[in-house]
MDAnalysis code that builds the backbone (N, CA, C; Angstrom):
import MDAnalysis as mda
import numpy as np

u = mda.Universe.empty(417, n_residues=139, atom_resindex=np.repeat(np.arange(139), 3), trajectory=True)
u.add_TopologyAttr("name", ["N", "CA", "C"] * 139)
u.add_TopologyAttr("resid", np.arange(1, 140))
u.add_TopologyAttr("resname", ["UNK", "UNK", "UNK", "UNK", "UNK", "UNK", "UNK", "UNK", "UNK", "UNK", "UNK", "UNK", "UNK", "UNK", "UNK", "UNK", "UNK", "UNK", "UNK", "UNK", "UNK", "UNK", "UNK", "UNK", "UNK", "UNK", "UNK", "UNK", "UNK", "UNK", "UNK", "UNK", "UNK", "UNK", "UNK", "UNK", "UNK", "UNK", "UNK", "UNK", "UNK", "UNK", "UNK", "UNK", "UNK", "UNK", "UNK", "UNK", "UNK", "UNK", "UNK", "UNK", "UNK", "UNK", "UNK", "UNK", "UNK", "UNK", "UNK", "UNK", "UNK", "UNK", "UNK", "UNK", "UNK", "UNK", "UNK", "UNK", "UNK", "UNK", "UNK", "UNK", "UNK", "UNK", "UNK", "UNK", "UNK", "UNK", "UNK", "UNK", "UNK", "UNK", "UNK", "UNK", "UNK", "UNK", "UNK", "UNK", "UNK", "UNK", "UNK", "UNK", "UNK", "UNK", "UNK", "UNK", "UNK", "UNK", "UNK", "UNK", "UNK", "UNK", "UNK", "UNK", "UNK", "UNK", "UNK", "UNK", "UNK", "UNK", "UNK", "UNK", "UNK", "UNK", "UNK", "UNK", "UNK", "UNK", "UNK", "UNK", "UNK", "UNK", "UNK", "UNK", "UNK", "UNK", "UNK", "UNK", "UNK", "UNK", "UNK", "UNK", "UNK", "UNK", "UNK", "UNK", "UNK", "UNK", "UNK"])
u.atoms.positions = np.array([
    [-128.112, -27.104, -98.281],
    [-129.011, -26.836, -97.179],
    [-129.893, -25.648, -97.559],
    [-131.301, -25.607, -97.227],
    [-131.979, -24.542, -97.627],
    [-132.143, -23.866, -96.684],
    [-132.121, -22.499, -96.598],
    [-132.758, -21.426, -95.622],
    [-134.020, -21.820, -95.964],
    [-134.204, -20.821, -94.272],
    [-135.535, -20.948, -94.377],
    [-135.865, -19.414, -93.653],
    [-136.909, -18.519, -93.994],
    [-137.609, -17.315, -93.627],
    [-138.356, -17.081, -92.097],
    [-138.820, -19.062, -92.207],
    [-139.685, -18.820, -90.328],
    [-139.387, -18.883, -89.399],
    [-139.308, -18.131, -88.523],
    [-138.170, -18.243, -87.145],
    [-138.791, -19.873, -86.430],
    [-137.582, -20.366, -86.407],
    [-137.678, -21.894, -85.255],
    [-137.930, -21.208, -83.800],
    [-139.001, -21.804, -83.151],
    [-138.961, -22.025, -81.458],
    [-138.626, -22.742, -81.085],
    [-137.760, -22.321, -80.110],
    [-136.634, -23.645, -79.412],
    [-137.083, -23.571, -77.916],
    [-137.046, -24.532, -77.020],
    [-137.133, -24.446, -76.016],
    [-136.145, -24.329, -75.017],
    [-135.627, -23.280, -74.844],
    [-134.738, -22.347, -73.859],
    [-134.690, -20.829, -73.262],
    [-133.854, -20.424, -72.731],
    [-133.824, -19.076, -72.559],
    [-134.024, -17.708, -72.984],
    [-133.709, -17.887, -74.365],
    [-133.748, -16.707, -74.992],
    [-135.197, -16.030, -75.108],
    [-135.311, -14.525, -74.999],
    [-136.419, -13.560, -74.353],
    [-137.106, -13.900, -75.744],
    [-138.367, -13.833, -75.552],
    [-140.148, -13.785, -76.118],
    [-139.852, -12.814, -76.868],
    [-139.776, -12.851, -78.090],
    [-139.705, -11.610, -78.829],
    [-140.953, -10.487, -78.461],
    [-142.233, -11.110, -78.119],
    [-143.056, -10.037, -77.669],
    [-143.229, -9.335, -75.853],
    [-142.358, -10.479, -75.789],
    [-141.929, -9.401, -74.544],
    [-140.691, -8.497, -74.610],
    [-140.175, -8.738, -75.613],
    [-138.989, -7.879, -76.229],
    [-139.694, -6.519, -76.718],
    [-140.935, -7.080, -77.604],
    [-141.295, -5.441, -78.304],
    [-142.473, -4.837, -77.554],
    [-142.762, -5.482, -76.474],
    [-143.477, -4.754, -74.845],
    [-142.015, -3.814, -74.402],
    [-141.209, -4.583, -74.103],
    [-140.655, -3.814, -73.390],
    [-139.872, -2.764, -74.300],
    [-139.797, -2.879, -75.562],
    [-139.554, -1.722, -76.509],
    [-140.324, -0.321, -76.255],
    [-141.738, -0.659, -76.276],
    [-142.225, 0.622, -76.324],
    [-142.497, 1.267, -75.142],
    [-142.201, 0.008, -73.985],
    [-142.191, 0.790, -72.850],
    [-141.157, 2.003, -73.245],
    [-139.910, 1.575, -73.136],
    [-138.638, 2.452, -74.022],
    [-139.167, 3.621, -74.037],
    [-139.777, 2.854, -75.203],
    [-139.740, 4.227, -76.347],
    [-140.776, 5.220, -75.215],
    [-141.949, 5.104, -74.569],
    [-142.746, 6.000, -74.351],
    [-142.134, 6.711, -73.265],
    [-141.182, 6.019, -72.249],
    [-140.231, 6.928, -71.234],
    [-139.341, 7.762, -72.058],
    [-138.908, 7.202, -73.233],
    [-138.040, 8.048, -73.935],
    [-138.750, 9.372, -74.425],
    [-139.826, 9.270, -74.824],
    [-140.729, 10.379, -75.690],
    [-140.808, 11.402, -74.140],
    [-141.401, 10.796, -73.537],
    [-142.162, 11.557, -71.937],
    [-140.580, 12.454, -71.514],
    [-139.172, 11.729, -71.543],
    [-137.925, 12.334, -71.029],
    [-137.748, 13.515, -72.081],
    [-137.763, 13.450, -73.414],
    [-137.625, 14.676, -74.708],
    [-138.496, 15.358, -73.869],
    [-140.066, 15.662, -74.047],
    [-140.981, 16.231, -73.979],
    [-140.691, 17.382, -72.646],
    [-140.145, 16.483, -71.519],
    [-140.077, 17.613, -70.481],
    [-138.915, 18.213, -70.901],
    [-137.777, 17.482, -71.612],
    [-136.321, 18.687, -71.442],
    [-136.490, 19.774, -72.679],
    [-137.540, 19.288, -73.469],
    [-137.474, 20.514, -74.391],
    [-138.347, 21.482, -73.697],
    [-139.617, 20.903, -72.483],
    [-139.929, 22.090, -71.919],
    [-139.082, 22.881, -71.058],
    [-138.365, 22.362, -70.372],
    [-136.921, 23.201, -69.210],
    [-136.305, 24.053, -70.557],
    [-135.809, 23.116, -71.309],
    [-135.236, 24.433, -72.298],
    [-136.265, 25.796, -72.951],
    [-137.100, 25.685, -73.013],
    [-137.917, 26.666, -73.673],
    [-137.912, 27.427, -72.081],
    [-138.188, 26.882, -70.750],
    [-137.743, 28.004, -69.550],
    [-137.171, 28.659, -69.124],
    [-135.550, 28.019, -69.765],
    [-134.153, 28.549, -70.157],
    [-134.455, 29.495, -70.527],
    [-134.946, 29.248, -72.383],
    [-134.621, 30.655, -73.023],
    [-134.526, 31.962, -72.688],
    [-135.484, 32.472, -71.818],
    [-135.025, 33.664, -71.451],
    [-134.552, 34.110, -70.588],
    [-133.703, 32.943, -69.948],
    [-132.887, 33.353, -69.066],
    [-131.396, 33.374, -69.344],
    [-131.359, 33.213, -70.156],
    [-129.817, 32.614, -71.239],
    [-129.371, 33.607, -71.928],
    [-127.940, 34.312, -72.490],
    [-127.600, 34.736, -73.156],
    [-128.076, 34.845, -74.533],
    [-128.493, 35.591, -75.917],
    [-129.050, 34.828, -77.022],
    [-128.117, 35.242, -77.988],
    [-128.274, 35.604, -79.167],
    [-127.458, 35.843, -80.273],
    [-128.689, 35.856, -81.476],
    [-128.331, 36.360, -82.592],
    [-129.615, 35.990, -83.145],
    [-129.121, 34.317, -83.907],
    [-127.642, 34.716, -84.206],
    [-127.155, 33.444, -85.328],
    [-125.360, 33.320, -83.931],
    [-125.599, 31.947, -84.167],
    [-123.684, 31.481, -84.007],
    [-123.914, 31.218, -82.367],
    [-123.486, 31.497, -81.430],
    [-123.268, 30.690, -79.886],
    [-123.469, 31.668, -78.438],
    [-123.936, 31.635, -78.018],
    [-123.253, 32.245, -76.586],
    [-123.604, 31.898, -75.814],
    [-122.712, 32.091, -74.701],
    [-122.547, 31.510, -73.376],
    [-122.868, 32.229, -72.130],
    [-123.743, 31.384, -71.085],
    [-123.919, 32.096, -70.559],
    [-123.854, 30.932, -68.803],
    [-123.133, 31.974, -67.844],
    [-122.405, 31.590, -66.600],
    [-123.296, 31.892, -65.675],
    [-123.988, 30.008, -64.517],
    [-124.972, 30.623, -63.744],
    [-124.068, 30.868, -62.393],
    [-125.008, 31.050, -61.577],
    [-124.395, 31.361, -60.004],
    [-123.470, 30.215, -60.073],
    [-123.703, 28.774, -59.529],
    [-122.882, 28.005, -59.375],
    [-121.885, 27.411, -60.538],
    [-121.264, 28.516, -61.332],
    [-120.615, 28.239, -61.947],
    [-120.788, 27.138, -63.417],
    [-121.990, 26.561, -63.641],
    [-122.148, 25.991, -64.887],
    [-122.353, 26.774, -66.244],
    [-121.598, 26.022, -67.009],
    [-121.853, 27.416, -68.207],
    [-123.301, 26.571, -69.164],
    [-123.954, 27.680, -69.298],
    [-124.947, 26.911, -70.490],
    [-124.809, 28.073, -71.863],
    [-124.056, 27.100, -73.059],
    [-124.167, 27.140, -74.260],
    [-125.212, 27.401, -74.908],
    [-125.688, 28.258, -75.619],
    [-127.145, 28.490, -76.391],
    [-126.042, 28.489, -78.162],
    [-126.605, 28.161, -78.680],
    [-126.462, 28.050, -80.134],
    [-127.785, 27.960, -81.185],
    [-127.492, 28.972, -81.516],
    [-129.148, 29.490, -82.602],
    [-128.050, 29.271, -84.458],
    [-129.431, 28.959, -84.723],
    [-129.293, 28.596, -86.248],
    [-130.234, 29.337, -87.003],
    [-130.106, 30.022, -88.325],
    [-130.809, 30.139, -89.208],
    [-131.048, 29.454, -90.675],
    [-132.198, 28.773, -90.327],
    [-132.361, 27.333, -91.502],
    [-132.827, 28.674, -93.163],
    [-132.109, 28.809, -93.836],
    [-132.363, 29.456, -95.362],
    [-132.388, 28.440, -96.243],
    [-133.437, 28.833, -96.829],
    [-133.857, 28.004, -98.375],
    [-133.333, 28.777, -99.647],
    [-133.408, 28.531, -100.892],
    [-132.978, 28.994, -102.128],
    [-134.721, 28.308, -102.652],
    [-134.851, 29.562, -103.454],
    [-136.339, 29.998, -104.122],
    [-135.375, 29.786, -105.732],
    [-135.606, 28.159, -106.036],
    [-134.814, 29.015, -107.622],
    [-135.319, 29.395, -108.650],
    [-136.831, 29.465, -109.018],
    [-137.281, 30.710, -109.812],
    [-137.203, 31.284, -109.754],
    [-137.215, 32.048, -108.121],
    [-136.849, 33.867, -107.871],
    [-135.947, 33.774, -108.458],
    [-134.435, 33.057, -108.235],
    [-133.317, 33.151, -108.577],
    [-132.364, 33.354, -109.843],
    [-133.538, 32.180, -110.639],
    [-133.297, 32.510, -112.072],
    [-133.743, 33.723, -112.692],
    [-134.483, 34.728, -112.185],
    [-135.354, 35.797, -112.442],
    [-134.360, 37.018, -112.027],
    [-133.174, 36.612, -111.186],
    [-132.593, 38.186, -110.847],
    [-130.964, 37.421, -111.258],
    [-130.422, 36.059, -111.428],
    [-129.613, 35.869, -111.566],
    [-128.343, 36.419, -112.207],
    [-129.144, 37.153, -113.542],
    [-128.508, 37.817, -114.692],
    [-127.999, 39.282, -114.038],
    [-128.351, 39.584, -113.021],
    [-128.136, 40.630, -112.317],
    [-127.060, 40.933, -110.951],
    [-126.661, 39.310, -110.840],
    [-125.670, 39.851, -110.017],
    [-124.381, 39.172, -110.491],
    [-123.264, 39.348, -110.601],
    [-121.973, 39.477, -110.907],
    [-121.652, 37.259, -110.248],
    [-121.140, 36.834, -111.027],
    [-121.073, 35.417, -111.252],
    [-120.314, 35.278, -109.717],
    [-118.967, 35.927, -109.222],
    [-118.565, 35.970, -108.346],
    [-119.216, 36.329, -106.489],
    [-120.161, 37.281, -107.250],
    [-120.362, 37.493, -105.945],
    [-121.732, 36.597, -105.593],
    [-121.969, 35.944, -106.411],
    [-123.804, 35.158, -105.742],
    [-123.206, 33.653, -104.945],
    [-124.292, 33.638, -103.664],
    [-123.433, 33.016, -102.768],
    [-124.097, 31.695, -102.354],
    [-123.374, 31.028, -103.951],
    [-124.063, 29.898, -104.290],
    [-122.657, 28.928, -104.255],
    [-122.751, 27.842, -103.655],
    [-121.771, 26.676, -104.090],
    [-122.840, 25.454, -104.524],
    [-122.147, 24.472, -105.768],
    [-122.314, 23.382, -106.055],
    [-121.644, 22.088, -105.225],
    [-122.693, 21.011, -104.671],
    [-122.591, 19.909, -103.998],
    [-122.781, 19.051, -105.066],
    [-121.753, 18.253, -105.026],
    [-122.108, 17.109, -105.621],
    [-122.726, 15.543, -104.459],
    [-123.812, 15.390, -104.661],
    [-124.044, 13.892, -103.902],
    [-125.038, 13.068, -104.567],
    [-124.085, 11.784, -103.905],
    [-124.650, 10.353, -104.750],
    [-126.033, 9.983, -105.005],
    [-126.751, 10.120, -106.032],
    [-128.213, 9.839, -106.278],
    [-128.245, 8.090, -106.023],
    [-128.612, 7.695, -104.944],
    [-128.763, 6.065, -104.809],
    [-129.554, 5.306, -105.901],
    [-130.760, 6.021, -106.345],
    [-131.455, 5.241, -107.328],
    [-130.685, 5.172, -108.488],
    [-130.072, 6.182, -109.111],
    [-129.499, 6.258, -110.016],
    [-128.125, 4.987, -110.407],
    [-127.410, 4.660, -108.938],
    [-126.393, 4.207, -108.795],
    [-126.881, 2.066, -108.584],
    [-128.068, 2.077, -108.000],
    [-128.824, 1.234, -108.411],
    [-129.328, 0.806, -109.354],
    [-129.644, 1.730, -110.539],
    [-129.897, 1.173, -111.683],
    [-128.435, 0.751, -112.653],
    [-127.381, 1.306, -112.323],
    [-126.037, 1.003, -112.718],
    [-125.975, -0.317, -112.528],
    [-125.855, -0.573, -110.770],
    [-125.919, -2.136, -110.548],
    [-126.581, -2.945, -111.584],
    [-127.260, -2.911, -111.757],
    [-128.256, -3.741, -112.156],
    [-128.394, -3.700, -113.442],
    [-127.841, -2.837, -114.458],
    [-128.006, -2.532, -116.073],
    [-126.668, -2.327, -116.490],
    [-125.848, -1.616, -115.869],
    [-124.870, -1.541, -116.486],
    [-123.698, -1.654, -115.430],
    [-123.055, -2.709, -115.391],
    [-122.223, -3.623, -114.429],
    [-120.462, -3.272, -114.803],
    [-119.958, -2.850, -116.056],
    [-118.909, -2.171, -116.121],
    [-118.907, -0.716, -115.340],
    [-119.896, -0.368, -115.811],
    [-119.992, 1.314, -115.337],
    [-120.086, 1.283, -113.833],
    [-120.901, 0.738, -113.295],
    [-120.792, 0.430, -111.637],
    [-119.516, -0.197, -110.939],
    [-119.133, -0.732, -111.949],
    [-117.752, -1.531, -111.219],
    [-116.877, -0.161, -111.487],
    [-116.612, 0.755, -112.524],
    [-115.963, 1.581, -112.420],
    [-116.412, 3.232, -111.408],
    [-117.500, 3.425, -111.073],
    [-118.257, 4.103, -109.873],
    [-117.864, 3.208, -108.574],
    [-117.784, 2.315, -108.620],
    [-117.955, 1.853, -107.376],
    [-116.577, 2.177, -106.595],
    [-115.567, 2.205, -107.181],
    [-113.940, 2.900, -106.526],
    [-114.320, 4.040, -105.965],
    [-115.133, 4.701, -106.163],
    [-115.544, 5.795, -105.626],
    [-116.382, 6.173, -104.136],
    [-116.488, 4.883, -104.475],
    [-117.786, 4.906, -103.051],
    [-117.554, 3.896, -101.783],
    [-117.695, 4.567, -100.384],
    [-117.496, 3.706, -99.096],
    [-118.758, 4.259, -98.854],
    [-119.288, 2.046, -98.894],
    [-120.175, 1.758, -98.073],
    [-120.520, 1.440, -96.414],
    [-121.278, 1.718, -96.009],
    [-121.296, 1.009, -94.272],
    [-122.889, 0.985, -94.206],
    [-123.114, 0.005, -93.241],
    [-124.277, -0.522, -93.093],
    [-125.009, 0.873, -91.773],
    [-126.021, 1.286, -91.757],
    [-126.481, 2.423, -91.276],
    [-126.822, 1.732, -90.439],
    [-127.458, 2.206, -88.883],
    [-127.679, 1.955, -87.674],
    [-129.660, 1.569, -88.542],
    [-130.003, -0.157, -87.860],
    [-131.148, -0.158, -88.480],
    [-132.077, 0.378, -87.219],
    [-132.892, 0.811, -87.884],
    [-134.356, 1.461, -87.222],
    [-135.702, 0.098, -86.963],
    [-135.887, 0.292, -86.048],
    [-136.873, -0.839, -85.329],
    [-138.377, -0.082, -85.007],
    [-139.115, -0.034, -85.809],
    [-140.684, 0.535, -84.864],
    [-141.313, -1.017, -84.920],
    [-141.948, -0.445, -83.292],
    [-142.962, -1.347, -83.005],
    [-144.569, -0.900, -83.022],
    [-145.046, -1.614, -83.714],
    [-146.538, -0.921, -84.007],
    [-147.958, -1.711, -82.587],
    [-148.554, -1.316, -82.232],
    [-149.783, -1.644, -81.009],
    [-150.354, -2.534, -81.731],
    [-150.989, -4.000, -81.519],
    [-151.816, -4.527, -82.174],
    [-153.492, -3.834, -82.296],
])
């Protein structure tokens, strides 16, 4: 039996795909409009809230709800600077750790060229299928 790529129309119930991706972006644009105001209430918050500069705090209103504030500081690594003063600080104390993570292209070209070596990588690795992403574009 051959597949086939073109969706069959059948005559029954099942929803209009373009009234499916109407009512998608309805979705999506109540969804955008709902972010948009709660990140404005939160920015009204802010200064009414406990702060910290880094790590959590809490802060208790009249009627008893607690609101959580949690601040982050996003740091980058400059590694030319780095290589430039490296020799200068003591191996122990620079406050660097090594990550190891899976280069996909790399592990793809295994598949596909070298099929012992992937079969022996592959014990290594749990796959799962990721939540797929749907945009709908305006004609």
């Amino acid at each position: 039996m051959l597949a086939t790529t073109t969706p069959v129309n059948f005559d029954h119930n099942e929803p209009d795909l373009d009234r499916l991706a109407e009512r998608w972006l309805q979705e999506k644009t109540m969804e955008d409009g709902c972010k948009k105001r709660r990140i404005q209430l939160e920015n009204e918050m802010l200064p009414l809230v406990a702060q910290r500069p880094e790590g959590q705090a809490t802060t208790l209103t009249n009627h008893g709800r607690k609101i959580v504030l949690k601040s982050r500081v996003n740091r980058t690594l400059d590694g030319i600077e780095l290589n430039k003063i490296r020799d200068q600080i003591p191996e122990s104390l620079l406050p660097l750790s090594v990550k190891e993570v899976l280069d996909t292209e790399r592990l793809r070209f295994l598949q596909l060229n070298e099929p012992s070596t992937y079969q022996l990588i592959s014990r290594c690795i749990t796959s799962k299928p990721a939540k797929p992403n749907i945009t709908v574009l305006m004609p």
